[in-house]
Structures are given as C-alpha cells and as structure tokens.
N, C-alpha and C positions, 0 to 999 in steps of 0.2 A: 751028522751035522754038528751036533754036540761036539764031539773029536775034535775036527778042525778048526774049530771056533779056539778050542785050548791050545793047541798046535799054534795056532797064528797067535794067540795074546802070549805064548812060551816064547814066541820067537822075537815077539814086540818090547817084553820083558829085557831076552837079553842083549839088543841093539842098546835099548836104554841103558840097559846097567853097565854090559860089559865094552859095546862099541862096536861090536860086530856086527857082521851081517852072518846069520849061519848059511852054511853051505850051498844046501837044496831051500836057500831063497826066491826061488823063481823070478831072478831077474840079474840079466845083465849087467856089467859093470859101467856102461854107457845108460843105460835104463835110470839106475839106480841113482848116478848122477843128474838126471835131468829131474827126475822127481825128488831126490831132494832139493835141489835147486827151486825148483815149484814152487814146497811146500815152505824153503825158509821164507822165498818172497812174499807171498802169503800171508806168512808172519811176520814178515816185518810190515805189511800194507795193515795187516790189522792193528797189530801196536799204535801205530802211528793214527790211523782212523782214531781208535781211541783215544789216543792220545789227543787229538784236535778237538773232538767231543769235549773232552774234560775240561781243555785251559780256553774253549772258546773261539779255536781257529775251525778255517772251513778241515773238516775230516778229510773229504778224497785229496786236498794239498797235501796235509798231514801224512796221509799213507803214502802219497805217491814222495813224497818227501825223502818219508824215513827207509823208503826202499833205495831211492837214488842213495844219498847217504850210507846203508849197506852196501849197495852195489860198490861203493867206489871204495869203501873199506875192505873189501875181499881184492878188487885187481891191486889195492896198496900193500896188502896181506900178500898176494901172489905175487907181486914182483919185487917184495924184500926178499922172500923164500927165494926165485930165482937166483937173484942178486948176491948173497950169503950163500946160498944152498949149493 
C-alpha cells in the first residue's frame, strides 16, 4: 500500500514539475481531458467563491462568475490558436 502511495505522489511530482503525464498513467487521452477540465473548473469556482467572500459579493455569483470568465478565456485562447496556428 505504501508503494503505490509513492508511485502515485512520483507521478503527481512529475506532471507538476515536468508537464507530463507518464506513460502507464491509467488513463486515456479523452479521460484525462475531461478531468482536467473538472478539476480547472473547480478552481476557478473556488477562486472566485473566495474571492466574493473576501470583497463582499455573493460567493456562488462570484465563483460561477469567475468560471464563465475562464470558460470564455480558453474558447478565445483556442480560436486564436486555430486562427494563427
């Protein structure tokens, strides 16, 4: 149990540091998109919740806010990429 515990924080290590996904990640290239997709949402709902907290706006506007706002940052990030690319 031990093992894989190191095995998984080795492999979480090097997505963070190097950017990859190693190999035998058990998971799809369609999987792996949708969960990160998730987990930025998430992040950005949270940010944003906090964010509302702190200056005094309702939090769930706030998160749901700062995610609209990301979402529309990424389709503007993907169809300059298109566009140039």
């Amino acid at each position: 149990m031990l093992q894989a515990g190191g095995r998984a924080a080795s492999a979480g290590v090097t997505v963070a540091v190097d950017g990859t996904v190693p190999p035998s990640a058990g998971l799809s290239s369609s999987s792996a998109l949708v969960c990160s997709s998730g987990i930025t949402l998430l992040a950005l709902f949270l940010f944003g919740y906090v964010k509302g907290r702190l200056t005094g706006l309702r939090p769930w506007r706030g998160g749901l806010y700062t995610v609209g706002v990301g979402s529309l940052a990424a389709v503007a990030a993907f169809a300059i990429a298109r566009l140039f690319g």
